[in-house]
KEVEX-382551 format. One record per residue (C-alpha): residue in three letters; x negated, y, z. Coordinates in steps of 0.001 Angstrom, whole numbers, padded with zeros to 6 digits, always signed. Layout:
AlaXYZ...
This chain:
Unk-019672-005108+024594Unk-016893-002624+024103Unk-019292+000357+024816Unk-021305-001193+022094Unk-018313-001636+019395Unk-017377+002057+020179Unk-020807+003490+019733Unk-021267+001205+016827Unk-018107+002220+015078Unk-019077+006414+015744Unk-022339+006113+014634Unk-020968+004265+011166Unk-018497+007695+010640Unk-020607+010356+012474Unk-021381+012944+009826Unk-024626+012526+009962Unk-024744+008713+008841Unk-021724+007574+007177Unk-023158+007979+003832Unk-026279+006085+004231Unk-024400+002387+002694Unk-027786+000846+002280Unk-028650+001102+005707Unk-025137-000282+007016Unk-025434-002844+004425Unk-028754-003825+005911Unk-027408-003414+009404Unk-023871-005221+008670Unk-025047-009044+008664Unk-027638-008565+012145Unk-024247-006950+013937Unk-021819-009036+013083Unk-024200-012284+014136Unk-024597-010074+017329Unk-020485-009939+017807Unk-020097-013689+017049Unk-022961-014400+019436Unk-022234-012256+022250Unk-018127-012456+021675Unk-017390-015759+021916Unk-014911-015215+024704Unk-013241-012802+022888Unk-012960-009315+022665Unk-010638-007354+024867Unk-007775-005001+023173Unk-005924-002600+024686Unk-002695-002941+022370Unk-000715+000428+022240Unk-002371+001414+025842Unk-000135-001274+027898Unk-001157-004487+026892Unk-004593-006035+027297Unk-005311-008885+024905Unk-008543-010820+024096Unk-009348-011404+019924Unk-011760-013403+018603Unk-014964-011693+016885Unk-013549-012749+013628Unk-010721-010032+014731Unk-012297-007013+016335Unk-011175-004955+013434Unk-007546-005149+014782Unk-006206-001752+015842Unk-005086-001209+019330Unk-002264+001248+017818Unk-000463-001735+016668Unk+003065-001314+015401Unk+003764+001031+018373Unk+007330+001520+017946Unk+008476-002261+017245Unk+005704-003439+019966Unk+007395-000904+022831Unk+010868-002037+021839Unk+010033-005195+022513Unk+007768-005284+025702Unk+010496-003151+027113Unk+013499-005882+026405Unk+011894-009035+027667Unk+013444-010099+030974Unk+012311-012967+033300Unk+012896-016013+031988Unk+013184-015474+028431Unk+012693-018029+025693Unk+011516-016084+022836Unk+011071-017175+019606Unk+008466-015595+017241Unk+008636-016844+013505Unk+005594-015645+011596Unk+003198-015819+015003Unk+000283-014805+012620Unk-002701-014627+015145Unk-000370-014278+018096Unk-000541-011005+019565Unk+003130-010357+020106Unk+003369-014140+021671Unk+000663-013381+024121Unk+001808-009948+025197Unk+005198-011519+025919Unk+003637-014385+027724Unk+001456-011911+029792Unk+004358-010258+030740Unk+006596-012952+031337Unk+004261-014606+033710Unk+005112-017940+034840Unk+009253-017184+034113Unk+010316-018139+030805Unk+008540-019580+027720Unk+007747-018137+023768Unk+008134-020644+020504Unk+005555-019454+018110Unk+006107-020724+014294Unk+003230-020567+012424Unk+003599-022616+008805Unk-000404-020694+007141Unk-002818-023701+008801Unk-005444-020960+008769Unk-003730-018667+010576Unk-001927-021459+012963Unk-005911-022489+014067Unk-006134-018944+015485Unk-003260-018450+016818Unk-004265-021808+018806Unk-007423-020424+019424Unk-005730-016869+020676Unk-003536-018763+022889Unk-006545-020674+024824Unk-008616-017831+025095Unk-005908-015769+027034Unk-004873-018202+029123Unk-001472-018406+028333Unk-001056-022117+027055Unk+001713-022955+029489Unk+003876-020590+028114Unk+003481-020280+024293Unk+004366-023433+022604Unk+002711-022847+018809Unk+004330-024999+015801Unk+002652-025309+012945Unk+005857-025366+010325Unk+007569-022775+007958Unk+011211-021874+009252Unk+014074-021792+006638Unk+017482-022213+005855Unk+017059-026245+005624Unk+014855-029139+006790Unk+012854-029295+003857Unk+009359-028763+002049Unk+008519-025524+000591Unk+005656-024042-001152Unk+003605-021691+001226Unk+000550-019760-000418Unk-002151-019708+002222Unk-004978-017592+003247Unk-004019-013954+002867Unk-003613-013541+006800Unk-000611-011990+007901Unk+000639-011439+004390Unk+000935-015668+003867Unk+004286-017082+002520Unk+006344-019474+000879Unk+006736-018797-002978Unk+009028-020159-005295Unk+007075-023143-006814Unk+003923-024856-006525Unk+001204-023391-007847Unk-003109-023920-007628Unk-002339-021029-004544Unk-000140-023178-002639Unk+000400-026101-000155Unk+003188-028100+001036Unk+004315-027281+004289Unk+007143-029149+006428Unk+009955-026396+007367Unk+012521-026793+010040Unk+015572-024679+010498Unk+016435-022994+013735Unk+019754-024609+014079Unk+018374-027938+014029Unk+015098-027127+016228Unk+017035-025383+019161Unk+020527-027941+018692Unk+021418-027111+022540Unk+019102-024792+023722Unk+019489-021251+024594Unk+017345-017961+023303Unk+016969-014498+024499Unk+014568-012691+021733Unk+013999-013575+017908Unk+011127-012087+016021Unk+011226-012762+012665Unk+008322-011341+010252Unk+008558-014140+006856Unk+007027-011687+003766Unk+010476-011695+002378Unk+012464-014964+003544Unk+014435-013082+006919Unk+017849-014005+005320Unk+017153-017678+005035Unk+015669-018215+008397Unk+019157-016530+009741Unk+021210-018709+007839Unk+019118-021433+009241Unk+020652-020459+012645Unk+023754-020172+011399Unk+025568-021845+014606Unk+023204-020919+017015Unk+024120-016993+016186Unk+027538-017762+016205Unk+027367-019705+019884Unk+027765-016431+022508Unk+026135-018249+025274Unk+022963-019503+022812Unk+022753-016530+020823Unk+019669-014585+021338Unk+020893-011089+022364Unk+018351-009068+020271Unk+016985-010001+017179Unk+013364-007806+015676Unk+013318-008660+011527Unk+010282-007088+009822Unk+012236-006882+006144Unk+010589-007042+002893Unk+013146-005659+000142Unk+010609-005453-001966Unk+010124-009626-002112Unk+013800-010196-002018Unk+015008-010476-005316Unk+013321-014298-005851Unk+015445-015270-002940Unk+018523-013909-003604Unk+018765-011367-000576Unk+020150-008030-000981Unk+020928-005251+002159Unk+025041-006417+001273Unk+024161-009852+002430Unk+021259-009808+004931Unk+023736-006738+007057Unk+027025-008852+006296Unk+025574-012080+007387Unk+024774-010402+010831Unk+027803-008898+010976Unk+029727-011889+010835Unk+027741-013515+013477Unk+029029-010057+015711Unk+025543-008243+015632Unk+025257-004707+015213Unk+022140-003406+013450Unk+019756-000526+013765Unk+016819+000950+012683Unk+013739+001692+015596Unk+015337+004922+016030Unk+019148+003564+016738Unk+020530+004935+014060Unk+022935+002201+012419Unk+020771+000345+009285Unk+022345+001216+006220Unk+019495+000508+003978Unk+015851+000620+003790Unk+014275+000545+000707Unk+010624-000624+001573Unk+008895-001953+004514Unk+010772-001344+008151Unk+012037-002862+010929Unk+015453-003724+011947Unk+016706-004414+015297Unk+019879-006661+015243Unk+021784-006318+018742Unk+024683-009228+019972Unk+028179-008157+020635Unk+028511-009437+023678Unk+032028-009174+025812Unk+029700-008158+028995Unk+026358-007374+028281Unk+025517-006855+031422Unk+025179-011175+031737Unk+022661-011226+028849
């Protein structure tokens, strides 16, 4: 099946055919009815060349360069026995790496409020075998136990908004400080389309608790959604700061600002981090 993809996919670009839409078009609807057919226990993905993971047909378009430089990060932190918490699962392909890795020592929390997405990420979950290890929750996480407004069905790009509109749904959200009360966590992931400051300040004591506090913190930021939430790089950076966690970009260089898209990397100040 994954010669056939390949050779599929270089025929559809080769020179010689890529311009030929009406026969793809013709083509399209028999192949993809051959994928769902002959796919139904997934299709295997070699993310960033160290981490095999099975998608549903639905998902064979995903790329297996995959945010390289978060995903490596990462994979290369974990530690046995690790609870990791992953807000904004999506699908579930970091939770299932991390789970593969992990093996039977330790256990992943994946928060997934979009009930689209959340049915995947369920389905992702079975189909690799890992449901003793990720945990999915279908809830938004925020600064308060509340209900928000979350605008579904635009995949991984799903989020709360503002107000209710004909777009949205009401979805029950949880904050981390309530959810975890005495438990302790290793690795946060947060990726929330704009809303990284208010799940923080949800976990509020937990950050502030050195032997709870997760020691290393991955925040996909969205600068360009903050304004509607009343972030700004002042607050999100002195927030952290006060809860004693330096922050860096991917390439350890201390974050100062980033003006679009990026990733941050928030790191505990531990007295001896050689015991976390």
């Amino acid at each position: 099946m994954r010669l056939v993809e390949k050779l599929t996919t270089n025929l559809r670009h080769s020179q010689v055919l890529k311009n030929y839409d009406g026969l793809w078009n013709f083509v399209r609807p028999l192949y993809n009815r051959f994928i769902d057919q002959y796919g139904k226990n997934g299709r295997e993905r070699r993310i960033n060349g160290t981490d095999k993971i099975s998608v549903l047909p639905k998902f064979r378009g995903v790329a297996e360069t995959y945010e390289p430089d978060v995903w490596h990060d990462i994979m290369n932190n974990i530690k046995a026995g690790d609870c990791v918490v992953d807000v904004g699962a999506y699908i579930g392909l970091y939770a299932i790496a991390i789970a593969k890795r992990l093996e039977s020592e330790g256990k992943i929390i994946a928060f997934e409020p979009d009930p689209l997405n959340f049915q995947d990420l369920k389905q992702h979950i079975r189909l690799n075998q890992v449901d003793l290890l990720v945990e999915p929750i279908n809830l938004a996480v925020g600064e308060k136990e509340s209900i928000v407004y979350f605008e579904s069905g635009r995949d991984s790009q799903s989020s709360i908004q503002e107000s209710s509109s004909s777009k949205t749904i009401a979805v029950n959200c949880v904050s981390l400080d309530n959810y975890f009360k005495n438990e302790k966590l290793d690795i946060l992931k947060i990726d929330v389309e704009g809303y990284e400051e208010k799940v923080l300040k949800g976990a509020t004591n937990l950050l502030h608790d050195h032997e709870r506090s997760p020691r290393r913190i991955y925040i996909e930021v969205h600068p360009f959604a903050w304004s509607k939430v009343g972030t700004s790089w002042d607050s999100l950076l002195d927030f952290l700061g006060d809860c004693h966690y330096d922050v860096f970009t991917l390439d350890g260089t201390p974050a100062k600002q980033i003006t679009w898209w990026g990733e941050i990397i928030a790191s505990k100040q531990f007295n001896n981090k050689s015991d976390r």
